[in-house]
MARNUVO-362368 format. One line per 5 residues: number of its first residue (from 0); their letters; for each residue z negated, y, x negated of N, C-alpha, C, O. Coordinates in Angstrom, 1 decimal. Layout:
! MARNUVO-362368
NUM> A> Z/Y/X/Z/Y/X/Z/Y/X/Z/Y/X  ... .
END
This chain:
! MARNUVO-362368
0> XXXXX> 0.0/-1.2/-0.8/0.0/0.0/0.0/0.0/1.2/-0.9/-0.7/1.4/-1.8  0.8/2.0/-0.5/1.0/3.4/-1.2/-0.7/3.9/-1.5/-1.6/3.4/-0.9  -0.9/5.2/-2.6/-1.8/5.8/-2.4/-1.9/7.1/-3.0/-1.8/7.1/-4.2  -2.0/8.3/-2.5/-1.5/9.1/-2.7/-2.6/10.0/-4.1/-3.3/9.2/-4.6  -2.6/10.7/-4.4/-3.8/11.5/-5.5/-3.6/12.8/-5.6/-2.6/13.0/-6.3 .
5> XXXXX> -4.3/14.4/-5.1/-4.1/15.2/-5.0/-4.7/15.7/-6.8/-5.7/15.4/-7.4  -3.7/16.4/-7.0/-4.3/17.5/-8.6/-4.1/18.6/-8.3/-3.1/19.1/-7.7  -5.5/19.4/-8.7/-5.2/20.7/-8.8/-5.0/21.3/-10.3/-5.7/21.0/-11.2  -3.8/22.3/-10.4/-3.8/22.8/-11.5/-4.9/23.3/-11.9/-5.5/24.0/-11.1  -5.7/23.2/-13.3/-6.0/23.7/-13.7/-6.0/25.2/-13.9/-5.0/25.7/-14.2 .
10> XXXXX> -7.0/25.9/-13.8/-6.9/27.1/-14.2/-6.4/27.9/-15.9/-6.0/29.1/-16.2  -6.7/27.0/-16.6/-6.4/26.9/-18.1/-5.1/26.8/-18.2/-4.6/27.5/-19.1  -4.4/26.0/-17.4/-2.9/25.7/-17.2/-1.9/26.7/-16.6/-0.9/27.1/-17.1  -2.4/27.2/-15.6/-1.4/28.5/-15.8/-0.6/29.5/-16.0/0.5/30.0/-15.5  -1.6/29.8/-16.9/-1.0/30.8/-18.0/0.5/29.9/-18.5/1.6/30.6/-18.5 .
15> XXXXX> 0.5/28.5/-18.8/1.6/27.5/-19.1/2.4/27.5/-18.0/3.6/27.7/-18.2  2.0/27.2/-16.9/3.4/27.2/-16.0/3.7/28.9/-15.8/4.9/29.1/-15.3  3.1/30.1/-16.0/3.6/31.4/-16.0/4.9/31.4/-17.2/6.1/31.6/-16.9  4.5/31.2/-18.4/5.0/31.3/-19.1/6.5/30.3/-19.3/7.5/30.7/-19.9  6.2/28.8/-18.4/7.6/28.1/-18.2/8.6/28.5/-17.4/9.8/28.1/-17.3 .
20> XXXXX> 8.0/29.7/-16.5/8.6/30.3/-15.0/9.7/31.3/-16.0/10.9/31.2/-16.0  8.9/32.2/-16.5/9.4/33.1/-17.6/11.1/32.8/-18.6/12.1/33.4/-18.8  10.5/31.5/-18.9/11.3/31.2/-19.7/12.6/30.2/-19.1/13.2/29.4/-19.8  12.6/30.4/-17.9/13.4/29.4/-17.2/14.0/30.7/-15.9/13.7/30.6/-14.7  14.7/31.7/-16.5/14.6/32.6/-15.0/15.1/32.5/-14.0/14.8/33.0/-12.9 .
25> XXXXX> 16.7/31.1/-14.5/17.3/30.5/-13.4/16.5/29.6/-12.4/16.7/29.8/-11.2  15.8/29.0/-12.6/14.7/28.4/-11.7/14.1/29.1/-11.1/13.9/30.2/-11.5  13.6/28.8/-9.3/12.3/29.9/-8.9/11.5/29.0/-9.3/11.7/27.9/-9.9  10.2/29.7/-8.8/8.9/29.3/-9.4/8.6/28.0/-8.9/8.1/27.3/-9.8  8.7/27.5/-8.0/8.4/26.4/-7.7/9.2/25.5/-8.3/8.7/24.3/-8.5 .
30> XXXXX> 10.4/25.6/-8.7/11.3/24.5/-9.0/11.1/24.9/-10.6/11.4/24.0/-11.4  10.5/26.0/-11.3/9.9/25.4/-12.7/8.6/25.2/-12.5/8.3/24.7/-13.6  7.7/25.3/-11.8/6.3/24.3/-11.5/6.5/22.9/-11.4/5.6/22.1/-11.8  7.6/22.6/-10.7/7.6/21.1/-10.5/8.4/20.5/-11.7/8.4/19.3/-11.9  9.3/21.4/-12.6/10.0/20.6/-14.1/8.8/20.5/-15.0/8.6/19.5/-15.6 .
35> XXXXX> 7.7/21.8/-15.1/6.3/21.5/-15.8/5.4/20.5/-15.4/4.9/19.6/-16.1  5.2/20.6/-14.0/4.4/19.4/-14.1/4.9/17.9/-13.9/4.0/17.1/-13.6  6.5/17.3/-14.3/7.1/16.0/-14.2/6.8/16.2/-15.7/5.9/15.4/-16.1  7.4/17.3/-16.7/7.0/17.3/-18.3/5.7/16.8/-18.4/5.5/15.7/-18.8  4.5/17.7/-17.9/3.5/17.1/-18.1/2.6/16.3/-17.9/1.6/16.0/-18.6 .
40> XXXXX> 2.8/15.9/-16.8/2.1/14.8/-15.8/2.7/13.3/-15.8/2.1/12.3/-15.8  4.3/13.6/-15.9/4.9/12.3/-15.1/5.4/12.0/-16.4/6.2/11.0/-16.3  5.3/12.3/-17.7/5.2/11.7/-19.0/4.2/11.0/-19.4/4.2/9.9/-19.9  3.5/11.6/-19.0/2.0/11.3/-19.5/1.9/9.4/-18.9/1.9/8.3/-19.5  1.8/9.9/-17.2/1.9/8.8/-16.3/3.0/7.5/-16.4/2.9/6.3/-16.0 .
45> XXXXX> 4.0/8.0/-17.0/5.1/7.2/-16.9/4.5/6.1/-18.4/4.4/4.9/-18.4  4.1/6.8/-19.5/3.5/6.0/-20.6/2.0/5.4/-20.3/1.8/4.3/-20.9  1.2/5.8/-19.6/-0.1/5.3/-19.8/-0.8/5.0/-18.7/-2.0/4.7/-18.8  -0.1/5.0/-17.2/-0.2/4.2/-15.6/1.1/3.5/-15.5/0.9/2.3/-15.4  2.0/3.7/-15.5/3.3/3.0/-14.5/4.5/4.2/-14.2/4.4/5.4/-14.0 .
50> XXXXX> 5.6/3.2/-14.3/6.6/4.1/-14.0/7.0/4.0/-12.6/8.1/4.3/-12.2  5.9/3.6/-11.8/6.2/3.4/-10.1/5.5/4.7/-9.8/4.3/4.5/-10.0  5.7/5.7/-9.6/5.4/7.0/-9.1/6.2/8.3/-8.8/7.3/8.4/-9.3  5.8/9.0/-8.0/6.6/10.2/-7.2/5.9/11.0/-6.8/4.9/10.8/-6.1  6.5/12.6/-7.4/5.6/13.5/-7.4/6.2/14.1/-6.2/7.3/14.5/-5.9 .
55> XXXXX> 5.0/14.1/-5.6/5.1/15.1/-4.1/4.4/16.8/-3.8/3.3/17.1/-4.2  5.0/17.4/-3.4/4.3/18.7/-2.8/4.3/19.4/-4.0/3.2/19.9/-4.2  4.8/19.5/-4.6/4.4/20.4/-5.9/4.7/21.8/-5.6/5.7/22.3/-5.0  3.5/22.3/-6.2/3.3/23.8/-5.6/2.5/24.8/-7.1/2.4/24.3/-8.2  2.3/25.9/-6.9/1.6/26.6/-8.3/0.2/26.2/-8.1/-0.5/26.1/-9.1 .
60> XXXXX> -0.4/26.0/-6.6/-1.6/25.7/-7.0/-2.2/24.1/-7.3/-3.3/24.1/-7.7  -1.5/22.9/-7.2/-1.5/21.4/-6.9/-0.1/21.1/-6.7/1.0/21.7/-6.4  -0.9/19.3/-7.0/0.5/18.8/-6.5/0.0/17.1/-5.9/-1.2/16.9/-5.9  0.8/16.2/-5.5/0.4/15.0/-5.0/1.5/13.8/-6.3/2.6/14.0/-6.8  0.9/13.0/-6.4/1.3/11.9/-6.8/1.0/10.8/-6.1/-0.2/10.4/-5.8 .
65> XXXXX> 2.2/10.2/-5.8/2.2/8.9/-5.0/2.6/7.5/-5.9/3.5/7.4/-6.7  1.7/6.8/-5.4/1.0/5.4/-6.2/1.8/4.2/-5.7/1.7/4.0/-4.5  2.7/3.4/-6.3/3.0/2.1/-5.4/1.5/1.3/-4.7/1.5/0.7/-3.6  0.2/1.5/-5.6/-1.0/0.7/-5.3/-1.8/1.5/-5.7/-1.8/2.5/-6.4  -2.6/0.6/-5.0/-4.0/1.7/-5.7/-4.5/1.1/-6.6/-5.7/1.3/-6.8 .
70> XXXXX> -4.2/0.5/-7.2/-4.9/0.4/-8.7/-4.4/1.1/-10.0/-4.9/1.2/-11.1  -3.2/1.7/-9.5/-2.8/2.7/-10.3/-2.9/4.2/-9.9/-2.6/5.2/-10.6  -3.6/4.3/-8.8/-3.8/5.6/-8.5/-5.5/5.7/-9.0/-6.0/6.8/-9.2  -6.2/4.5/-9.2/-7.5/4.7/-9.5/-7.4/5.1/-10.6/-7.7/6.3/-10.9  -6.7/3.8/-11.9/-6.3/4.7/-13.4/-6.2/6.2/-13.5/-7.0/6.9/-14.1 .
75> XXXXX> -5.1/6.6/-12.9/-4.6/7.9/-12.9/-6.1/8.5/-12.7/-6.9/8.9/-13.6  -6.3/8.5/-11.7/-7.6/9.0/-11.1/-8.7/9.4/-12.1/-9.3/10.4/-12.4  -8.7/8.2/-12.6/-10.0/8.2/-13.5/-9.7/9.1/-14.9/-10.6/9.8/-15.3  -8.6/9.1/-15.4/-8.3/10.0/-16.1/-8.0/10.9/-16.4/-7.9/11.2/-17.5  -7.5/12.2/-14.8/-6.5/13.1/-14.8/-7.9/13.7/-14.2/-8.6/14.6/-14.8 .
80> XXXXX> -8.4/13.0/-12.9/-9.0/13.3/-11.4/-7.9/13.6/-10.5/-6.7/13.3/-10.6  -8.6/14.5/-9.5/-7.9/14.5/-8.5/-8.5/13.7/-7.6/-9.5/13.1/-7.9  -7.7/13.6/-5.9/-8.8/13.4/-5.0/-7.6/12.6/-4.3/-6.4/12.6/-4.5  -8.5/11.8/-3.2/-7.2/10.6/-2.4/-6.7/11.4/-1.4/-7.7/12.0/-1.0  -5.6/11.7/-0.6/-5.4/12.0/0.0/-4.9/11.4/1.3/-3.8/10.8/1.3 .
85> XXXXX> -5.6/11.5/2.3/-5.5/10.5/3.7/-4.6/11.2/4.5/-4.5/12.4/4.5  -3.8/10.4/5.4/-3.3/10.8/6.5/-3.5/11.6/6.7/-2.5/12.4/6.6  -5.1/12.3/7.4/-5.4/13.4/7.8/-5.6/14.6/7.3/-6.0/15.6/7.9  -5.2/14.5/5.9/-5.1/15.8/5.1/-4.1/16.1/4.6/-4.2/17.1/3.9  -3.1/15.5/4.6/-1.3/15.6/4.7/-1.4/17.1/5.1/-0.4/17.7/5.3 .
END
């Protein structure tokens, strides 16, 4: 069963996706928020959880990552954080 894992950007981070937005001016902001966080997230994830994942909702403040299982959304979990996200908070 799918499982989903909300992240919030860091506030430390930021300043990094300000600066990717900048340097990317053909992009809007959201479509270089979501190239920074596949660079930084879904590298990370694709090496050290699984390459069964898909980044959802990506926005400047969070984003979702969706899990083939939850035992790969726990990993993630345990190392990134982030929170599960249920039906009801879609």
């Amino acid at each position: 069963m799918a499982t989903t894992i909300r992240v919030q950007i860091a506030n430390g981070y930021r300043p990094q996706v300000d600066a990717y937005c900048e340097t990317h001016p053909g992009l809007t902001r959201d479509e270089a928020t979501r190239v920074w966080v596949t660079e930084r997230y879904g590298a990370w994830i694709t090496t050290n959880v699984t390459e069964a994942f898909e980044l959802e909702r990506v926005s400047a403040q969070d984003f979702d990552v969706k899990f083939g299982g939850i035992e790969h959304a726990r990993a993630f979990q345990a190392a990134i954080g982030g929170s599960e996200v249920t039906d009801a908070v879609r």
